[in-house]
C-alpha positions in Angstrom: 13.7 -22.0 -0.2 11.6 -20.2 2.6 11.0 -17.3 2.2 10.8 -14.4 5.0 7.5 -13.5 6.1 5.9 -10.0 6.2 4.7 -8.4 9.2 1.2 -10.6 10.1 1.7 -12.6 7.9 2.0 -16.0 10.1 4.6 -18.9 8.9 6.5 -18.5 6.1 5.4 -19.3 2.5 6.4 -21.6 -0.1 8.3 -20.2 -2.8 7.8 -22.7 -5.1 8.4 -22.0 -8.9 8.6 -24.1 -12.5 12.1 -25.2 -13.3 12.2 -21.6 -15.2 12.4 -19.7 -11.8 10.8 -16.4 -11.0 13.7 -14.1 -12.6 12.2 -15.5 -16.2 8.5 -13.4 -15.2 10.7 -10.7 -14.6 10.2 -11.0 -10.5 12.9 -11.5 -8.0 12.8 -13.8 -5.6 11.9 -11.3 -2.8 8.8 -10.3 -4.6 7.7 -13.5 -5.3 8.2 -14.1 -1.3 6.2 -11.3 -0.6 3.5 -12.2 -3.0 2.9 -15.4 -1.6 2.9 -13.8 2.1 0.5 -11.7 1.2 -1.7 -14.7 -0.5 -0.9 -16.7 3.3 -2.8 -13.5 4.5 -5.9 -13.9 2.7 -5.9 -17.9 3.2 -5.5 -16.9 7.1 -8.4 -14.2 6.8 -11.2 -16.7 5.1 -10.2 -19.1 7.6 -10.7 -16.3 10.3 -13.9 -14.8 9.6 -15.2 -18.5 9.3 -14.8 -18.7 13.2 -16.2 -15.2 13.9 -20.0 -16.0 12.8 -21.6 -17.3 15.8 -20.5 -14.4 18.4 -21.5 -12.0 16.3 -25.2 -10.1 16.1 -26.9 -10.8 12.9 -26.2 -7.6 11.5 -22.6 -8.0 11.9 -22.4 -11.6 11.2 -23.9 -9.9 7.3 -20.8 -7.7 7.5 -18.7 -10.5 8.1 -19.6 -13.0 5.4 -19.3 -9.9 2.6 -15.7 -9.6 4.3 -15.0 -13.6 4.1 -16.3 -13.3 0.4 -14.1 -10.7 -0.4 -11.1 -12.2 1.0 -11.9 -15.1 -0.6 -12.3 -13.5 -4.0 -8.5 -11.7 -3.2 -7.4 -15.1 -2.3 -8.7 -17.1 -5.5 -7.7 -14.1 -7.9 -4.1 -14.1 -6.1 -3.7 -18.1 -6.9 -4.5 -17.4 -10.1 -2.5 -14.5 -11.1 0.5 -16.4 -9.6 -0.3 -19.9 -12.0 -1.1 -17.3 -14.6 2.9 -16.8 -14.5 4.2 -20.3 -13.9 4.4 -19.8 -9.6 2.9 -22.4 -7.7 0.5 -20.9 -4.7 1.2 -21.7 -1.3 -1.6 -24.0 0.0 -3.7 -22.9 2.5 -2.8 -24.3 6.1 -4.7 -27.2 7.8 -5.8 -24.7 10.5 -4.3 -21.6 11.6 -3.7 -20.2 15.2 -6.4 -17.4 16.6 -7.2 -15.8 19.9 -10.2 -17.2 22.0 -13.6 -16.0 20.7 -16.0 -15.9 22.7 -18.0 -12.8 22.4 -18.7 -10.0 20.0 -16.4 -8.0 21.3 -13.4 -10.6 20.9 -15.2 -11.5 17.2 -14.7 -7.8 16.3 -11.1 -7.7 17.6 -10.5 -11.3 15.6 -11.5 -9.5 12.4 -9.9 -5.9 13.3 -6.9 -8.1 13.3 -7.2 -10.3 10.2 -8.0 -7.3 8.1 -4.8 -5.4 9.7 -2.3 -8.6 9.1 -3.7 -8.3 5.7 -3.4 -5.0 5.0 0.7 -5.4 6.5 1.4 -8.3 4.0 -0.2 -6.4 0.8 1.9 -3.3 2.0 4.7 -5.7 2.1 4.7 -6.5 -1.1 4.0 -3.1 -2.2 7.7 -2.1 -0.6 9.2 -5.3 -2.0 8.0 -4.5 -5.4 8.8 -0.9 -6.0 12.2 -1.7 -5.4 12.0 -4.0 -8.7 13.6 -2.6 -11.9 11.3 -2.2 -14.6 12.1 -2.6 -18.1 13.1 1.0 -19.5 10.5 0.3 -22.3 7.8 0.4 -20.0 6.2 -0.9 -16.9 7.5 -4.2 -15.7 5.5 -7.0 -14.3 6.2 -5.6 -11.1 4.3 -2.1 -11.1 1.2 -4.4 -12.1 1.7 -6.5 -9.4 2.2 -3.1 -7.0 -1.3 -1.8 -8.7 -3.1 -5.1 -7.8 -1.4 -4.6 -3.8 -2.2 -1.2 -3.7 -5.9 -2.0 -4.1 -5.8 -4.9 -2.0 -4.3 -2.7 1.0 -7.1 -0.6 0.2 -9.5 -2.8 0.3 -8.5 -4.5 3.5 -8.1 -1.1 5.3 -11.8 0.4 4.5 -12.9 -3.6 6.0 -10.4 -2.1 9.1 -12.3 0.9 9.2 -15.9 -1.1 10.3 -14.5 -3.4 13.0 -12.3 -0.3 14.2 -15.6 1.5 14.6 -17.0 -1.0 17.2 -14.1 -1.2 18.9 -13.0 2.4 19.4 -15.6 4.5 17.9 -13.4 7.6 18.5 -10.7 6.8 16.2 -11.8 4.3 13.5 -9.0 5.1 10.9 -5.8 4.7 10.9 -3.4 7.3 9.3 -1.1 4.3 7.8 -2.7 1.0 7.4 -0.8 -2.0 6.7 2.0 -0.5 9.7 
């Protein structure tokens, strides 16, 4: 099955599962989708910030590598939250598409965007998961995995806030991330 993709998210992710299928973790098939667009995400933003390092001053290049290791960390702890419950993680791609780079201008704009197609795919899956039914006898699986996207958006969107700074100093936030 291929599943939809979320806004930034790129090509659509596997959906694999054990023979036991998602609805046995207590996930529907949409979350599960939404999950593993969000993971495509991070494997698109360590690949990303990998090409940004030479255009960059070395002050920023600094910034960039914590960014890459964070995303990386989000990546690796996604994978293993999703074989944790019997899902198999998408892969990441052999290479993934990204604009021209050839300045620090375009390296900023390159990372602007990996942090907001990110933040778009973790509040994807935030959407997709509240509308889960959780068990009346408490939280389901789903408001843990909404905790974990919450924090990921988060994270992704104070990343936003650096890159939007060099770009348009004026208005470095954004009111809703993720949109």
């Amino acid at each position: 099955m291929t599943a939809p993709t979320s806004p930034g998210s790129g090509s659509a992710p596997s959906t694999s599962t054990s023979p036991a299928g998602s609805a046995a973790r207590g996930l529907s098939d949409a979350t599960v989708a939404a999950w593993q667009a969000a993971l495509g995400a991070e494997h698109a933003a360590v690949f990303g910030y990998g090409v940004l390092g030479p255009h960059l001053s070395a002050a920023q290049a600094a910034v960039a590598r914590i960014d890459e290791a964070a995303h990386r960390a989000r990546r690796d702890a996604t994978s293993a939250a999703m074989a944790a419950v019997g899902l198999d993680p998408a892969p990441s791609a052999a290479n993934y598409p990204s604009p021209a780079v050839a300045s620090a201008a375009s390296a900023s704009r390159l990372a602007l965007q990996l942090e907001d197609d990110a933040a778009a795919a973790w509040r994807y899956l935030i959407a997709v998961a509240a509308a889960e039914h959780s068990d009346p006898g408490g939280p389901g699986p789903a408001a843990a995995l909404r905790a974990t996207a919450v924090t990921a958006l988060s994270d992704s969107a104070v990343r936003g806030v650096h890159w939007r700074e060099l770009l348009t100093p004026r208005r470095p936030t954004e009111a809703f991330p993720g949109i």
